[in-house]
N, C-alpha and C positions, 0 to 999 in steps of 0.2 A: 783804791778798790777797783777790781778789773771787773766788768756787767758785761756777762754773758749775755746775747741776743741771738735767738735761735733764728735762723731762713728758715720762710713758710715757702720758698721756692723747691724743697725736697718732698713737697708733701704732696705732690702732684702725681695721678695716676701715673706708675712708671712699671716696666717689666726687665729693659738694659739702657745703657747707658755708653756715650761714646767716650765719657770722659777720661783721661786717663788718669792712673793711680792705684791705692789701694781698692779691691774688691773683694767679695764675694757674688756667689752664684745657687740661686735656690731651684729644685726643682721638687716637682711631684709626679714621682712614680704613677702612669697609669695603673699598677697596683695596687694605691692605698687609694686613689680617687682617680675614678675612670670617666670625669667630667670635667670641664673648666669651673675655675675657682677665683670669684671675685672675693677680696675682702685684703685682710693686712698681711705679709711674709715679716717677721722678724729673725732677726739673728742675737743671741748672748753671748756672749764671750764674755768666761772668768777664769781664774788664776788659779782654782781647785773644783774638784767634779763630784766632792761629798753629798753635794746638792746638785740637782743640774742647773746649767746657766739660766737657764728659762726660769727657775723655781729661785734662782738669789738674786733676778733683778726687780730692782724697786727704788723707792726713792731715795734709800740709803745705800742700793745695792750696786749690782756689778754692770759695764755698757751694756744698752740694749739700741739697735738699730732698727727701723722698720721701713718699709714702701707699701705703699696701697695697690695691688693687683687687678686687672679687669680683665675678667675672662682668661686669666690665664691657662693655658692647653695644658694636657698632662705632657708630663718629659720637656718640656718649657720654661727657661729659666726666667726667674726675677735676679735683679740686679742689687745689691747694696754697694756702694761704693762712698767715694768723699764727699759728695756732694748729699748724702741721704741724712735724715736729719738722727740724731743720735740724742740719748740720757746714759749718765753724767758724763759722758764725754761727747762733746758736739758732734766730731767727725772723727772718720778712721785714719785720716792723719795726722788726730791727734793722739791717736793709739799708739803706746809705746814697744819699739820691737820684741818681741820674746815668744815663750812658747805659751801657749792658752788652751783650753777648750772652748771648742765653740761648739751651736746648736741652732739649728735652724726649727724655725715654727710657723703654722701659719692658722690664721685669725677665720673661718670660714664667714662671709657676712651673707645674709638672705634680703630678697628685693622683698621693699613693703610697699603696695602701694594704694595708702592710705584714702578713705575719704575724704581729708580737704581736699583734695587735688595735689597733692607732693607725693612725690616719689622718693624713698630713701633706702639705703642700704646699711644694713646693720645688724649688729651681729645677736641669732634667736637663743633667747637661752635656751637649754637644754635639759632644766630642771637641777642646774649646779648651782645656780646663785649667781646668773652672769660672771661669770668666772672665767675670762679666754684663755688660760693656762689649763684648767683640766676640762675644757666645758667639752660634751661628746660630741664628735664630729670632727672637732680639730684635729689637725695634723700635727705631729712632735717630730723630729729627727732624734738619732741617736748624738749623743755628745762624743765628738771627737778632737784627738790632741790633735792643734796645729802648732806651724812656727810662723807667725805674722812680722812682717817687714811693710812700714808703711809707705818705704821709697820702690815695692815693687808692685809693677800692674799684674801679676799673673792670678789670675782669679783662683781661689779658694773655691771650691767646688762642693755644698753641702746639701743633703737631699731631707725630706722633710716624709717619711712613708709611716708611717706610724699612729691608724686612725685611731683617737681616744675613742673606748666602746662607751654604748651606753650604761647608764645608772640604773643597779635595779630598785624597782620600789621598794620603801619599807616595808614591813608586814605589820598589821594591826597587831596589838596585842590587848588583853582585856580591859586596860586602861587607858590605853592611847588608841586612838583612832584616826586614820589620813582619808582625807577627803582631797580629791582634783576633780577639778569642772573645765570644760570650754566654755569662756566668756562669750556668749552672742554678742554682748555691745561692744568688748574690745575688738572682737575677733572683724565683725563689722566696719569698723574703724579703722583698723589695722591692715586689712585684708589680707589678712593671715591668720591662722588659730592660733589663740592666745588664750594660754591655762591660769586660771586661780586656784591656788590650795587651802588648807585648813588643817595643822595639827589640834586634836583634840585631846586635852585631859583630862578625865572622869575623875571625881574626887572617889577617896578613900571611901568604902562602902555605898556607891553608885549601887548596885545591883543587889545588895540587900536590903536597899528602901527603895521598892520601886516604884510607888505613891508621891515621893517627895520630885518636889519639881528646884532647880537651882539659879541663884543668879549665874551669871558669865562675865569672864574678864577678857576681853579682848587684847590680845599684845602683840604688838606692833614691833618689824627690826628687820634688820640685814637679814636676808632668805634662811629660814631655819630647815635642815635636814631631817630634827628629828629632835624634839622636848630640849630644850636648851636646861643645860647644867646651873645650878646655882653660883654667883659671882661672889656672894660672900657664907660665910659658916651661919646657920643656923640656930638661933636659942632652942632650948625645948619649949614645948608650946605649954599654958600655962594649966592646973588642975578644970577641971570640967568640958561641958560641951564645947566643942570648937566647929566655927563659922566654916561653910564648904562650897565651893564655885568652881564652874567648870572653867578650863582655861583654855583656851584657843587660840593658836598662833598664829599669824595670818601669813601664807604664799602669795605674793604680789608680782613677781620680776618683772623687769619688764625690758625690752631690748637696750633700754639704754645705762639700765644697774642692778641692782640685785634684787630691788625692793623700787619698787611705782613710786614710792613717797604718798602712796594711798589717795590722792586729791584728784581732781579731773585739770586736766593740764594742756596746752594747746602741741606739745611736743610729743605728748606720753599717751595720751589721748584720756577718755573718759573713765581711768580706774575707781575716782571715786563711787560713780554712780554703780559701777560692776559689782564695788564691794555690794555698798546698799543696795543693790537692787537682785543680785545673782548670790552673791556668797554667804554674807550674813543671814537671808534667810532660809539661804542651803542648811545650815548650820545649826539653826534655830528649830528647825522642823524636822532634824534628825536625833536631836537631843533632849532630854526633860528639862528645859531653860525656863525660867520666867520670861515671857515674854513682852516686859515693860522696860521702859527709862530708866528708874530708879534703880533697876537692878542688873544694869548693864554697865561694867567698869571698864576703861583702857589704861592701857599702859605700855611701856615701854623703855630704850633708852638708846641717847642719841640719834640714830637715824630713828627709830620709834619713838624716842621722847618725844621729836618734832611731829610723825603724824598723830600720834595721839591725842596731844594738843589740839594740831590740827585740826582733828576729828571731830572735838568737842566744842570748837568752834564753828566749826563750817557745820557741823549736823546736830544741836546745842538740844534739841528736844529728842534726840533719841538715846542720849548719851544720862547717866546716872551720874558722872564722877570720871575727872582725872589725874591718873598720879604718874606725872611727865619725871622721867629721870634723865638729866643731863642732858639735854635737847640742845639738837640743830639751832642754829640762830634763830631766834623767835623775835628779835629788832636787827634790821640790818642795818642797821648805824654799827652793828659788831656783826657780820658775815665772820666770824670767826673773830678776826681782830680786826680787818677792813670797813670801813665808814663807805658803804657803795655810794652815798647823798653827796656826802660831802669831800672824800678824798680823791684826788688825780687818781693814783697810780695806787694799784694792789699789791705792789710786791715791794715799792721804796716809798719812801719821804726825803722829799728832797729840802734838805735843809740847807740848799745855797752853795757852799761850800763842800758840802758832803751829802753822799745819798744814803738812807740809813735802811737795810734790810728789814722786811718785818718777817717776823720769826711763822711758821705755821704750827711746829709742836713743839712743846715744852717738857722735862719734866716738872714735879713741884718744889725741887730744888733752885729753879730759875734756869736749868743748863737744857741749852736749845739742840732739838733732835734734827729739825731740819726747817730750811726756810719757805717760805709763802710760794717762791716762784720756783723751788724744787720740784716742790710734788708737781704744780701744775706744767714744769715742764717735762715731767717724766710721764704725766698724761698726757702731752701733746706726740708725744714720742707710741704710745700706747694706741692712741687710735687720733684721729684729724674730726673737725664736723661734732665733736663732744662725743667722739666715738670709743671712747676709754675703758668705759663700764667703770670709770673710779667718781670719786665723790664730790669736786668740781665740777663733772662733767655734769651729774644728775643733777645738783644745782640748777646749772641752766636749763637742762633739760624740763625740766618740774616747773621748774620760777619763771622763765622767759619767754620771750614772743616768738615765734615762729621766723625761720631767715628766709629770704628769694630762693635758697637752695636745698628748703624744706628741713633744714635744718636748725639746729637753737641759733638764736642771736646769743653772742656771745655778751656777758655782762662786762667783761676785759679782756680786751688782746690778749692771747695765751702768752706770746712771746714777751713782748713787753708790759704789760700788767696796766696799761691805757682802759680807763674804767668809762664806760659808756653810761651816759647819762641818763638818754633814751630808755633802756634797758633797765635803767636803775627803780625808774618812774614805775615803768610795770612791774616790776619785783614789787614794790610798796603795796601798790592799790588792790595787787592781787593775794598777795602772801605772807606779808609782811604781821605776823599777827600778830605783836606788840599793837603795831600802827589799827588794824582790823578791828580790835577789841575797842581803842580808846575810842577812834572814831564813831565807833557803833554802838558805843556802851548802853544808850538810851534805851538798845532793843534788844542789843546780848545781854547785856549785864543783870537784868531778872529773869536768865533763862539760864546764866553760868554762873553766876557771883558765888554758889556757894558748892562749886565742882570744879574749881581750878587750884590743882596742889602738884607742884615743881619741886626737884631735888636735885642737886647739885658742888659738885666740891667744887672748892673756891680758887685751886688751883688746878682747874681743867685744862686736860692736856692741849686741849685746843681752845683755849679761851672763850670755851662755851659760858661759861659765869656769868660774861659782862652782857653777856643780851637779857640775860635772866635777871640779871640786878636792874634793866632797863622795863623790864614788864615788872617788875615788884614794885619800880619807882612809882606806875602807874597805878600797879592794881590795891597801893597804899593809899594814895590819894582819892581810888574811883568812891562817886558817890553814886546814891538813886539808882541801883541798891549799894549799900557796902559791900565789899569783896568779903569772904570772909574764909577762903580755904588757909593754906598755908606755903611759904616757898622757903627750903631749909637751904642753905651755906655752909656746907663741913669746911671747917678751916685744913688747908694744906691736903686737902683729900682730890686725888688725879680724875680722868675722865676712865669709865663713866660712876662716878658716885653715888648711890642711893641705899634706901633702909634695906637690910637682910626682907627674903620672900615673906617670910611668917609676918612678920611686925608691916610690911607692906598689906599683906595679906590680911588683918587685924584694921589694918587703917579702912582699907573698903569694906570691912564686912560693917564699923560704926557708921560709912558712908549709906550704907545700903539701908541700915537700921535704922539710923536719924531720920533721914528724909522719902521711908517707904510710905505711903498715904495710909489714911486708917484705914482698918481689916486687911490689909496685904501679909502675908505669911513671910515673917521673920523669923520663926520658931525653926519649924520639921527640918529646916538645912543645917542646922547646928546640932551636930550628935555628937 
């Protein structure tokens, strides 16, 4: 087997290069930006223009090449050449001769400079869902046919003029409502303004009961634009009154993903407390909610599965009930499939003889979509510094300690999958909430034992199951109190698996119903 090892020597602030060889050449029209522009220039290059290069590279997809920029002048070129780090193809020498399109783009990043005292540069969302391919501001080039020859140095010449505009806001409609605020505590933090949003959904005849006050479900996930679609079909709901909650999608981004990961974090800074202290009761006080525990749900899946959780653990008395669907590693003895405690390396097992890949996505057939150290080296390619905006990155970002360059400590060498041990330790003590709950139980477990319920197919696309089988092992055994929610295992069912809305829907309103204290109004919300 041949192991690729990417040079972190190409990821060093560069604009040209004396090297000779294959290149290209980026510039920005004082046209589309009449400023200098630190942040990342990429170039794609693929073999058809259905899609543009920019939009088919990924970690299955077609080369993408980047350098980090500083202060780059308008009409100023950046340099890509052999020595620039490259995904799936290292370098442009090893780009095979022929005809291609290519496309220049560049990453725009903004200076933050934070209250610990670090300075960082990184790129603001723009209310896309950290997204550097369509986020506004960015610069796109047009896609154009060349002919690439890796044995010649005559530089390709590509321009990058094409400002993405902004996003307009949605419009309210009688049942959906958008709420954005400027966080003081992040903004503070941050030293930058930094927005929290809120989709809101009014149940079915809101405004013909205008007396009736409702529980809220909180749900948590990758940046929602607008009422997320239902993931599976629907039963019809069953004869009589039906249970009604208002549902609220939480806006979190934050410069390093799409989504904060909701917790206060030494990287990301304080979004836990923003929620609780800014947005939640933004929300709360614009809407007819109950405004108790009991009748306060979360939910979510996958990147929400985990803060949901999250949620109800780290804030256990304000929370009613959780119903966590296919969640982030919740024991990092399985980071996915990695053992951050106890394995060497993130991306092999070295069996002596043979070093054995570990896989990152699956289907539930057993046939592998791509490997551990793909994606992460197609985010190392993406942005440097955990600057990716992909989901390793927020990882460290969210989980880890803070580095000398004000950046995440890395939990493993991106290049080589070297798993830091240091790093591992603080992941545990701080987040690791398998670990969290057990140790704590004495104090959480008569505040959650009877609002922890997990859902999960058993052959998750990213081997999310096995951390979950690691918290069931616990929350079977926990005593003083009994656990006593529920954690389902659909056999053969992919990520993200859990119950249709309604039956979801159904589970929280018995949650709400069983454990409302006496005289609390369980009735007027069910019509």
């Amino acid at each position: 087997m041949r192991i690729l090892i990417l040079s972190l020597a190409a990821l060093s602030f560069a604009t040209s290069s004396e090297q000779a060889g294959p290149r290209f050449t980026v510039t920005i029209p004082a046209a589309a930006r009449g400023q200098a522009a630190t942040g990342r220039v990429y170039v794609a290059i693929s073999r058809t223009n259905d899609r543009t290069p920019i939009q088919q590279a990924d970690t299955n997809g077609v080369p993408l090449f980047a350098v980090n920029v500083e202060s780059l002048a308008p009409g100023a070129a950046a340099t890509i050449d052999g020595a620039t780090l490259g995904y799936p193809v290292k370098s442009l020498r090893d780009l095979p001769a022929g005809d291609y399109w290519a496309q220049a783009f560049v990453n725009v990043y903004t200076k933050f400079a934070r209250a610990d005292g670090k300075t960082v540069w990184l790129h603001m969302d723009q209310w896309e869902g950290q997204n550097w391919k369509r986020s506004p501001g960015n610069i796109e080039g047009t896609p154009v046919r060349i002919h690439f020859d890796p044995a010649s140095s005559t530089p390709i010449a590509l321009v990058a003029d094409k400002v993405i505009p902004p996003i307009a806001p949605p419009a309210d409609t009688a049942s959906v409502k958008y709420l954005k605020i400027q966080s003081e505590i992040l903004t503070k933090w941050w030293g930058h303004p930094i927005f929290l949003g809120a989709i809101v959904q009014l149940p079915d005849g809101y405004a013909e009961h205008p007396a009736v006050k409702y529980p809220v479900v909180y749900n948590h996930g990758h940046f929602p634009a607008t009422v997320p679609g239902g993931r599976q079909p629907q039963a019809p709901p069953p004869p009589g009154p039906q249970p009604r909650a208002i549902n609220v999608w939480m806006q979190h981004p934050s410069p390093y993903y799409d989504d904060s990961y909701g917790v206060n974090s030494a990287n990301n800074g304080p979004f836990g407390d923003a929620i609780m202290q800014e947005l939640i009761p933004l929300v709360e006080s614009k809407f007819r909610i109950i405004r108790e525990p009991w009748a306060r749900m979360l939910t979510g899946g996958s990147t929400g599965g985990w803060i949901a959780l999250a949620h109800q653990v780290f804030y256990p008395d304000f929370y009613g009930g959780v119903f966590s669907m296919c969640p982030d590693g919740v024991d990092f003895r399985y980071h996915q499939i990695v053992n951050i405690y106890d394995d060497d390396n993130a991306y092999f097992v070295d069996r002596g003889w043979l070093k054995t890949e570990r896989p990152n996505n699956r289907r539930p057939d057993g046939n592998i979509v791509s490997m551990m150290k793909d994606e992460n080296w197609y985010e190392l390619v993406q942005g440097d510094r955990s600057r990716s905006g992909g989901q390793w990155d927020i990882w460290e970002a969210t989980f880890g300690p803070v580095g000398t360059d004000g950046y995440p400590r890395r939990i493993w060498d991106k290049s080589t999958g070297q798993i830091n041990k240091d790093v591992a330790a603080y992941w545990k003590e701080h987040y690791d909430l398998r670990h969290i709950l057990e140790s704590k139980w004495a104090t959480l477990g008569p505040k959650v034992a009877n609002k922890i319920n997990v859902y999960v197919g058993d052959a998750d696309s990213y081997f999310l199951n096995m951390g979950v089988h690691k918290l069931d092992e616990f929350l079977t055994k926990a005593d003083h109190p009994k656990w006593t929610g529920e954690i389902v295992f659909q056999p053969m069912a992919p990520h993200c698996w859990g119950p249709p809305r309604n039956e979801l829907a159904a589970k929280m309103a018995t949650q709400i119903t069983n454990y409302a204290p006496a005289g609390a109004d369980v009735t007027t919300w069910k019509y």
